[in-house]
C-alpha positions in Angstrom: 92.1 243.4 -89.8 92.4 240.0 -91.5 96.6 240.6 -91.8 96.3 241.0 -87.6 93.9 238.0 -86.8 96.3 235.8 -89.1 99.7 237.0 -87.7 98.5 236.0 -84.2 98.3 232.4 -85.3 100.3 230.2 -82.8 101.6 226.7 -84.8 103.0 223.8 -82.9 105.7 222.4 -84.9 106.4 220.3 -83.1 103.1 218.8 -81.8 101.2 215.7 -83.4 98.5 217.1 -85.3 100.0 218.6 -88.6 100.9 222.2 -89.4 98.0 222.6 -92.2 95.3 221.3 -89.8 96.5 223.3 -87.2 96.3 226.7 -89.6 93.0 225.1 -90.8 91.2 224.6 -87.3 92.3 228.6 -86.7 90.6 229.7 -89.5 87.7 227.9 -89.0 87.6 229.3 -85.2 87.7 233.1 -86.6 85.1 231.6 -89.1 83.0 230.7 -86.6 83.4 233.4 -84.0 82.5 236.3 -86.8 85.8 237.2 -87.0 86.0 236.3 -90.6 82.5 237.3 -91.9 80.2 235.6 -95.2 81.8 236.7 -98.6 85.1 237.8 -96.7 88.4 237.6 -99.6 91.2 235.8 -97.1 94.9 236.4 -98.0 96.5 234.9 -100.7 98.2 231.3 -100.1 101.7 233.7 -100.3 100.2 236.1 -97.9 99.2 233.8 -95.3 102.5 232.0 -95.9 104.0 234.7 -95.0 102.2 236.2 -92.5 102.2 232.9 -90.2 106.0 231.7 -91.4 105.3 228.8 -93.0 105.7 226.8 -96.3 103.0 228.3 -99.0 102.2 224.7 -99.8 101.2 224.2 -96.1 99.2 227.3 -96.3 97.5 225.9 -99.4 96.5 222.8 -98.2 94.6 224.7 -95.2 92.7 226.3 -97.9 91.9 223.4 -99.8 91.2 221.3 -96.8 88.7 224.6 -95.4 87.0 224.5 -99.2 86.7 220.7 -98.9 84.3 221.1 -96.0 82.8 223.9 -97.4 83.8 226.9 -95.3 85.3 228.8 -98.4 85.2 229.1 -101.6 87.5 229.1 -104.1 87.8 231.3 -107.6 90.5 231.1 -110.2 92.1 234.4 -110.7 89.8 236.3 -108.2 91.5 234.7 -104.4 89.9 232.7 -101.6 86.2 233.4 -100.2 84.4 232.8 -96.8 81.4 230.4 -97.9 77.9 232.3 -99.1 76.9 229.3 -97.4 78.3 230.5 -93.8 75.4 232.3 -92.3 76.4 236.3 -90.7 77.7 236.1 -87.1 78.6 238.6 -84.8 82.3 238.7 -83.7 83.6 237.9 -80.5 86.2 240.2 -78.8 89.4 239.5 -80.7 92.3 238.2 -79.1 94.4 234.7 -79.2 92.5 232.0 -80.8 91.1 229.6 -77.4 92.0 226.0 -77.7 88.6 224.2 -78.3 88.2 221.7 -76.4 85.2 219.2 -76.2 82.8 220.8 -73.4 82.8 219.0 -69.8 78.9 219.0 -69.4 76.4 218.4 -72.8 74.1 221.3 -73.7 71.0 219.0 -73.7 69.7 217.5 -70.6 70.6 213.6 -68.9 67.4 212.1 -67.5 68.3 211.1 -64.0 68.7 207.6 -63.3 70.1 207.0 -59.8 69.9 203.2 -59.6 73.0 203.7 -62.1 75.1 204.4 -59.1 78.9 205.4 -59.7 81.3 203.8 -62.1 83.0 201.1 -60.7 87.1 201.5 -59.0 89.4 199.7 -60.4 92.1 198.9 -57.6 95.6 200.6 -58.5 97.3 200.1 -55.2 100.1 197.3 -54.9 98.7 194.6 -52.9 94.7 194.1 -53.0 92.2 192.0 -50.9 90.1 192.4 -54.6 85.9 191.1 -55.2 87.5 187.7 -56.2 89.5 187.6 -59.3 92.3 185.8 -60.4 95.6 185.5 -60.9 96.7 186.5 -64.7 99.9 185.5 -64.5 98.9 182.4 -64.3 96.5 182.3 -67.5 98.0 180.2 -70.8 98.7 183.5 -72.1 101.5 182.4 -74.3 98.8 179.6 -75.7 96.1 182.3 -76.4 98.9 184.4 -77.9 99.9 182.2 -80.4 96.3 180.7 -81.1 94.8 184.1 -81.8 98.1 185.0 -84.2 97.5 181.4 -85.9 93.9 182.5 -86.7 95.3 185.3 -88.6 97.6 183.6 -90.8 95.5 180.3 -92.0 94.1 180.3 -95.6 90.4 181.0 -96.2 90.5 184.6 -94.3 88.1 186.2 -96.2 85.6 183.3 -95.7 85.7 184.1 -92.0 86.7 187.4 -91.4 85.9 189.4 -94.6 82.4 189.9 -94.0 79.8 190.2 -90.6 79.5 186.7 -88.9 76.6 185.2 -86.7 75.7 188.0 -83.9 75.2 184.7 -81.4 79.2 183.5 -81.8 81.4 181.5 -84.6 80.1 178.1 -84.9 83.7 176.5 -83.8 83.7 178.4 -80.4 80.0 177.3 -79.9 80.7 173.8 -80.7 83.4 174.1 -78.6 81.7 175.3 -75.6 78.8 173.3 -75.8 81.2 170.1 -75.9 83.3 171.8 -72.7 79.8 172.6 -70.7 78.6 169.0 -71.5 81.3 167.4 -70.5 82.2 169.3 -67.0 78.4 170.7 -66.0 76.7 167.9 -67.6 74.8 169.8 -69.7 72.7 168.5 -72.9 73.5 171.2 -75.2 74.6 171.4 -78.9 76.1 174.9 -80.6 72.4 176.0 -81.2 72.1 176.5 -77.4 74.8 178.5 -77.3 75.0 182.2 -77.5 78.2 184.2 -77.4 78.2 187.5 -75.1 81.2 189.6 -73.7 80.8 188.4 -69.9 78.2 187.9 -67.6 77.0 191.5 -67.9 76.5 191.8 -71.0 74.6 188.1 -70.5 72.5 189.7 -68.0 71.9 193.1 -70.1 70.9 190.8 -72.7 68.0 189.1 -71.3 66.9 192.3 -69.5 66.5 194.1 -72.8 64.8 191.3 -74.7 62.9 189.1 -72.1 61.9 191.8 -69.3 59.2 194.4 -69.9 58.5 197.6 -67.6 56.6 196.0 -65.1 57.9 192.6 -64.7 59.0 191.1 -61.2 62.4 189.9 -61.0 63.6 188.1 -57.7 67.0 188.2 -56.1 68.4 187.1 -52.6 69.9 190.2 -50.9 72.6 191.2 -50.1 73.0 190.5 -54.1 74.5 191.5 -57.2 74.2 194.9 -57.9 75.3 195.3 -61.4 72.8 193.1 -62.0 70.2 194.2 -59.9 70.8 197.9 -62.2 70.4 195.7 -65.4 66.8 194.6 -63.7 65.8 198.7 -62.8 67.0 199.8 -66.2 64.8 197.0 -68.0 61.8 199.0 -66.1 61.4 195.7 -63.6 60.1 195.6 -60.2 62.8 194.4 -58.3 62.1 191.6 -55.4 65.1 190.6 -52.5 64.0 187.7 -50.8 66.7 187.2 -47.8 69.5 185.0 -47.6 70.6 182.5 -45.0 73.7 180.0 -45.2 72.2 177.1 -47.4 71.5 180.0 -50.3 68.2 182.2 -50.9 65.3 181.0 -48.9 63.2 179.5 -51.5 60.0 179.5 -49.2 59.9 183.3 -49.1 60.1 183.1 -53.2 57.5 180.8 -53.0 54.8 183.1 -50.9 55.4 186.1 -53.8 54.6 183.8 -56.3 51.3 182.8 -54.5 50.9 187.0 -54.7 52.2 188.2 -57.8 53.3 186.7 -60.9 56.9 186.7 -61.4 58.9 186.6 -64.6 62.4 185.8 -63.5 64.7 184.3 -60.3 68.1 185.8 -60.5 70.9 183.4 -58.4 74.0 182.6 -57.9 74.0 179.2 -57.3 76.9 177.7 -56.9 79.0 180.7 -54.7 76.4 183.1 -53.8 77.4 187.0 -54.6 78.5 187.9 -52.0 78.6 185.8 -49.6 79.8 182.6 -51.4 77.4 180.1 -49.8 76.0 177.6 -51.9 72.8 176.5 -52.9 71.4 173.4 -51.0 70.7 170.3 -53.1 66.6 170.6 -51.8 66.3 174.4 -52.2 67.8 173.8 -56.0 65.1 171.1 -56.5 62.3 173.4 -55.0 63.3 176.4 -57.2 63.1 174.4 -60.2 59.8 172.9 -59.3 58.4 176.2 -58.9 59.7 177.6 -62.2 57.9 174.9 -64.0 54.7 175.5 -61.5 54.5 179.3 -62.4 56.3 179.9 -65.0 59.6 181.9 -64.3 62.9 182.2 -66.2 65.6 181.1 -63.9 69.0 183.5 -64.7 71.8 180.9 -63.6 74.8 182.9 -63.1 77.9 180.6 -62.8 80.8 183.0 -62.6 83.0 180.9 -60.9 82.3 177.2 -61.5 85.8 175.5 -62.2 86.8 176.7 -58.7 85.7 174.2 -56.0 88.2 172.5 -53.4 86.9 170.6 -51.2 84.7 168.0 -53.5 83.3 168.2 -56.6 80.7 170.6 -57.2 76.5 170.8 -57.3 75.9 170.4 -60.8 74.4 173.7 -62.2 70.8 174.0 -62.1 70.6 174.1 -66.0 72.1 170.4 -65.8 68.3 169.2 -64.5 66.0 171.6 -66.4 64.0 169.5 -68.6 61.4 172.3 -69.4 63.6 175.1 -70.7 63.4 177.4 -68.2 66.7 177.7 -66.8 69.3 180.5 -68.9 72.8 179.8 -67.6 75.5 182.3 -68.1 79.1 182.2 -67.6 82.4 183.9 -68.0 86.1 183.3 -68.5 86.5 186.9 -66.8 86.9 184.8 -63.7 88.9 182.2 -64.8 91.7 184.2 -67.0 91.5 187.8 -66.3 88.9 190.5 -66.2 90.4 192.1 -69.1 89.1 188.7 -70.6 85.7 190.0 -72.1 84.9 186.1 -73.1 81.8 184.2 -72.4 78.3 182.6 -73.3 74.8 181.6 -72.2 73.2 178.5 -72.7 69.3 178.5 -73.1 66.4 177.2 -75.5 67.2 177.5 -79.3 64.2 179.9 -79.6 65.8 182.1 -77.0 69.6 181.9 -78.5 67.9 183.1 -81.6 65.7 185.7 -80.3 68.4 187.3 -77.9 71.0 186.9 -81.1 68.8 189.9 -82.4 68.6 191.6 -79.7 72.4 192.1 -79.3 72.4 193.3 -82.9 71.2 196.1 -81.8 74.0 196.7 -79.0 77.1 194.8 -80.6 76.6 193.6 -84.3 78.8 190.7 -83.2 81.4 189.4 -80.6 85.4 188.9 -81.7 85.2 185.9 -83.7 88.9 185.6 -83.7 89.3 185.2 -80.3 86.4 182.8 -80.2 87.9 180.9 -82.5 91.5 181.4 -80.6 89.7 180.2 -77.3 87.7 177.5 -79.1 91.7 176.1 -80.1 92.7 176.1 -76.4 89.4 174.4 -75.3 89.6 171.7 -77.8 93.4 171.0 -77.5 92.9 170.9 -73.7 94.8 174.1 -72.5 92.0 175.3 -70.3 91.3 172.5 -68.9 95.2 171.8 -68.0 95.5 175.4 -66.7 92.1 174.7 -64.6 93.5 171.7 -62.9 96.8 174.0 -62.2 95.2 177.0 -60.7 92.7 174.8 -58.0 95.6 173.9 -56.6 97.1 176.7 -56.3 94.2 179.3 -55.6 92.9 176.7 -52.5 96.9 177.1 -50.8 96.5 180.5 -51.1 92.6 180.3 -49.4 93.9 178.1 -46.7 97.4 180.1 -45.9 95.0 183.6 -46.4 92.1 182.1 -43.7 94.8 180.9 -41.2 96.3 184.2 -41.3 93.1 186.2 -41.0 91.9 183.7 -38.1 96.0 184.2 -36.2 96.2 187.6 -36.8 92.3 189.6 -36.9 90.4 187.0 -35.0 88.9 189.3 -32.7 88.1 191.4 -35.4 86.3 189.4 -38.2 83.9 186.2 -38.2 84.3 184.7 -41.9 83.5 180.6 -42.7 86.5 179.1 -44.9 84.7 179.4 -48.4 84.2 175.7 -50.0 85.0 177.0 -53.4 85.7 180.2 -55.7 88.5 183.2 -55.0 87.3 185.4 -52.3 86.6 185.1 -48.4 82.9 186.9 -47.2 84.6 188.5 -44.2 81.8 190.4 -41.3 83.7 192.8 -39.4 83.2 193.8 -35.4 80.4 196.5 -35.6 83.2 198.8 -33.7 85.3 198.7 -37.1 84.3 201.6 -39.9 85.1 200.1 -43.1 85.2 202.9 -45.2 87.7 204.6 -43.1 89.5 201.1 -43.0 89.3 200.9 -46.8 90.5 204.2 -47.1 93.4 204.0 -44.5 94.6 201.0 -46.0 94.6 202.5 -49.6 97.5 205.1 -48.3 99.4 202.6 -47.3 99.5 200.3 -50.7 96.5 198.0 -50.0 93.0 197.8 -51.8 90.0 196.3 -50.3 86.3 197.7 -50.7 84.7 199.9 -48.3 81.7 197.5 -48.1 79.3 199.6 -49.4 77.8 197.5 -52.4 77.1 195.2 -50.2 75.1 197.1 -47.7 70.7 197.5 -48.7 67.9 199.0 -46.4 67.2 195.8 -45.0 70.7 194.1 -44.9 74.2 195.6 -43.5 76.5 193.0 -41.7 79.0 195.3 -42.5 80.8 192.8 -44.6 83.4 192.6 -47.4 84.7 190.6 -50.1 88.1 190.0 -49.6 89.9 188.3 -52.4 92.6 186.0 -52.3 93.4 184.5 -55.5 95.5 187.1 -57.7 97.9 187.4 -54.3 100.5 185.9 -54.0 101.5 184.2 -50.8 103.8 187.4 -49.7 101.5 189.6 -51.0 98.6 188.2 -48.6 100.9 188.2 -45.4 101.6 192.0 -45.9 97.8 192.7 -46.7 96.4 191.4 -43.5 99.5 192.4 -41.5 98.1 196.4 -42.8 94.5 195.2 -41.5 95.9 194.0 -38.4 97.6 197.6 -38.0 94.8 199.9 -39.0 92.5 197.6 -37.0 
């Protein structure tokens, strides 16, 4: 028996695991199917050499690496065992060995959570009308590059990067981002307020998990955010839409819920609502803040695209005017550099820095404090702000040439309002026009744009779509809504 099970032994010379752990992971397969039974003598290292055509020492280190792990046992003079510790198993019909490979569905059960929804698509077609991201051929990446390398060849490496750092960021990158945020959003903030996170979801996972209880009431205009609306259901939160008009959320409707029902936190967009892009109005802003302090409720400022604004300078974030600590500001340089970019930071209270820094201990011991420190470098020595000024320029030629194509060539089509800021045009299509088949007729011929669908709730579907104009270039935009104009 055993001479026949070990002759059928197929090795891959040639393949990338080695020849001993190959010979090993077969044994341990006839171990495990019964074919090889408790107490069981195995062929000598010359025997199974032989038997298999291979080197004896490559047969011996399958045995030693097999009685490392305990499978067999080894005895000098009397030959090589099948563990007592292996308990009796009934054998499987022999035949070639299967290739094991890790099982497509788990033997335990998934509880069902269907506000998940489906992983997100990442565009892989060669032009794309994208949610509004940039261009990263534009980002400093020769700057970052060589700032990152620098940080690993300075002296003192063990002082920051042989041992865990601060879970809430390395003090230079907070410094440096609370001098940045003071100095463009007009902030007040010193490094305590500052609390490193990986981008604004992880911001917003953040405070779900360690400010929200099951229970809570969290507000959001709609149509909205929906990662972050998840992050909200996941936390166990009643979640609230209150609608939208073209100053921003209607604050008036937030306030009659708050005469109901106490809230715990307003999620917005100020600045460029998600989706649509409208700002907040300079009286709604004031009224939301006056009714945090009235009844109480965090405010979750999510300023993802900030540094983009053409036609004047922007509303200062509402976190510039809290006086009462109520308002959590997050942003990212996701939108500014590249999505790849996993880079950003809230700004809140010094007792919430420090209670949220323990909270992410639990998810991510700490962020990369290299390339906080490699970012903090570019921030201090002025390259973002340099590559900021650049990139306005540039991203509002590419809004204006994109909107006066849109309006020349699809104007009977779509009704859109030339966004004032950020990288993406909120574009309402003619109710006639399906725009998941458009989405998906586009796709074959090289063009990405959503089909719409995240954007669409119970009580909202303008059927609308984000269409992004930043990371195109100008040629690239011409062909994208000339492939609109054909499908449509």
């Amino acid at each position: 028996m055993s001479a026949r099970i070990f002759s059928a032994i197929q090795l891959d010379h040639h393949a990338e695991r080695a020849v001993y752990l190959q010979l090993a992971d077969a044994i341990l397969e006839f171990i495990r199917s019964g074919h090889l039974r408790t107490g069981e003598k195995l062929p000598s290292s010359r025997e199974l050499a032989s038997l298999c055509r291979i080197n004896r020492i490559t047969a011996s280190k399958a045995f030693e690496e097999l009685v490392l792990q305990g499978w067999l046992t080894s005895h000098v003079g009397k030959g090589t065992f099948v563990s007592a510790a292996v308990p009796e198993l009934q054998p499987n019909q022999l035949g070639t060995p299967p290739v094991k490979t890790v099982p497509a569905k788990a033997g335990f059960d998934i509880y069902n959570m269907d506000y998940l929804g489906p992983l997100p698509v990442t565009a892989s077609a060669a032009l794309h009308l994208d949610d509004g991201l940039p261009d990263p051929r534009l980002a400093p990446l020769k700057e970052l590059y060589r700032s990152y390398r620098s940080q690993l060849t300075r002296s003192g490496l063990y002082s920051k990067f042989g041992a865990y750092g601060n879970p809430d960021g390395s003090d230079y990158y907070k410094k440096s981002i609370s001098a940045y945020l003071n100095e463009t959003r007009g902030l007040k903030t010193t490094a305590a307020n500052i609390l490193s996170v990986r981008g604004t979801v992880m911001g917003t996972n953040l405070v779900c998990n360690g400010l929200i209880k099951p229970g809570d009431v969290v507000v959001s205009g709609i149509p909205g955010w929906g990662r972050s609306e998840r992050n909200f259901l996941h936390a166990g939160a009643k979640h609230i839409g209150i609608p939208m008009d073209e100053h921003g959320i209607v604050v008036d409707e937030l306030k009659k819920i708050c005469r109901r029902r106490k809230v715990r936190m307003v999620y917005v967009t100020p600045h460029h609502h998600y989706p649509t892009t409208v700002s907040l109005r300079l009286d709604r802003r004031l009224e939301l803040l006056r009714l945090s302090n009235e009844y109480g409720f965090i405010i979750f400022e999510d300023d993802y695209d900030y540094d983009f604004h053409y036609r004047q300078r922007p509303l200062l974030p509402l976190a510039s005017a809290d006086e009462n600590g109520m308002v959590i500001y997050c942003g990212s340089f996701s939108k500014s550099l590249s999505p790849a970019f996993r880079l950003g930071y809230l700004v809140a209270a010094e007792n919430v820095v420090k209670h949220l820094s323990r909270v992410r201990v639990l998810l991510d011991r700490q962020g990369d404090h290299i390339l906080e420190n490699a970012m903090a470098d570019l921030l201090t020595d002025g390259t973002i702000q340099r590559y900021l000024r650049k990139t306005l320029g540039i991203y509002k030629d590419r809004r204006d040439y994109f909107c006066a194509l849109m309006h020349q060539e699809l104007k009977d089509a779509v009704k859109f309002t030339v966004p004032e800021g950020g990288m993406t045009v909120w574009t309402e299509f003619s109710r006639h026009i399906r725009l998941e088949k458009l989405a998906r007729e586009a796709y074959k011929r090289g063009l990405y744009l959503s089909d719409g669908q995240i954007h669409v709730y119970p009580e909202y579907d303008a059927n609308g779509v984000r269409l992004g104009f930043a990371s195109s270039s100008m040629e690239d935009l011409q062909q994208g809504v000339s492939i609109l104009k054909q499908l449509i």
